[in-house]
C-alpha positions, -999 to 999 in steps of 0.1 A, spaced: -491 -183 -254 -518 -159 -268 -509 -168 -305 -508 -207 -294 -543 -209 -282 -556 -184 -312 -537 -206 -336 -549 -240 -320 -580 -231 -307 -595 -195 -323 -605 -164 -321 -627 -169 -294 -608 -191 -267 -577 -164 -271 -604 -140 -265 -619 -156 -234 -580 -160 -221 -570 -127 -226 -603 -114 -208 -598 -139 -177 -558 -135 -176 -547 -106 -189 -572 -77 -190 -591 -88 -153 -553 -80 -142 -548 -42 -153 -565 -26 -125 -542 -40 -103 -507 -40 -122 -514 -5 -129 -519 6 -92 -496 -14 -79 -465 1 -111 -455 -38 -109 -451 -35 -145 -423 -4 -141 -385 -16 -131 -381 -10 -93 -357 14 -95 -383 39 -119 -410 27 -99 -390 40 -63 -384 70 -83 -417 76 -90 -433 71 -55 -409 95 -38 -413 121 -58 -448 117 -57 -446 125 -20 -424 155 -22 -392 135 -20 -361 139 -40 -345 113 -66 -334 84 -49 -299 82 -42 -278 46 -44 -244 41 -29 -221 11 -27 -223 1 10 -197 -29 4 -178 -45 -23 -170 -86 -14 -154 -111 -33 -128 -117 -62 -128 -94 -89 -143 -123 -111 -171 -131 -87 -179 -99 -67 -213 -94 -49 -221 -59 -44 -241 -45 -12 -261 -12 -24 -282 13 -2 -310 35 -18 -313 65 -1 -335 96 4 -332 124 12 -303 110 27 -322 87 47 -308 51 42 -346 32 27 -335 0 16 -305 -25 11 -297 -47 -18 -270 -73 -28 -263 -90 -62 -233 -100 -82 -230 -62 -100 -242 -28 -89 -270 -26 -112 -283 -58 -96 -282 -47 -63 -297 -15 -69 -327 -33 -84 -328 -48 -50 -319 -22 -27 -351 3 -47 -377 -32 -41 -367 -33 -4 -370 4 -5 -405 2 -20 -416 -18 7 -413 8 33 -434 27 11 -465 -1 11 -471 -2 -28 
């Protein structure tokens, strides 16, 4: 979108955008690690508490072998912190670590 507006517009209108949209955005995205994967970013905020790695077990397995949706809990320190489902185990340990995250307020 960047190039668009510098190629349509100039140097000086992809400037202004990327000033108004992109860069008044860091602070934020960089306290809040949206830009990290949730499971890195779970990672990250437990150990920054003293926690150990998180842990993610398959809670449940339903479904066909062709069309399976996974149930996943992220755990620490054996403490069950979130729940996830999706249609393959990485999936649902993407959203077992954001549900996890949310007990954590970032």
């Amino acid at each position: 979108m960047t190039g668009a507006i510098y190629l349509d517009k100039g140097y000086e209108a992809a400037k202004v955008f990327i000033t108004d949209n992109i860069l008044s955005t860091f602070a934020e995205i960089l306290k809040s690690g949206s830009w990290m994967d949730p499971k890195s970013h779970l990672q990250e905020v437990v150990q920054s508490q003293g926690g150990s790695t998180p842990q993610y077990k398959v809670l449940s397995e339903e479904g066909p072998d062709h069309d399976k949706t996974f149930t996943v809990g992220a755990y620490v320190d054996g403490a069950l912190m979130g729940e996830g489902t999706g249609p393959s185990k990485q999936a649902a340990q993407v959203a077992a670590a954001t549900a996890a995250l949310q007990k954590y307020s970032v």
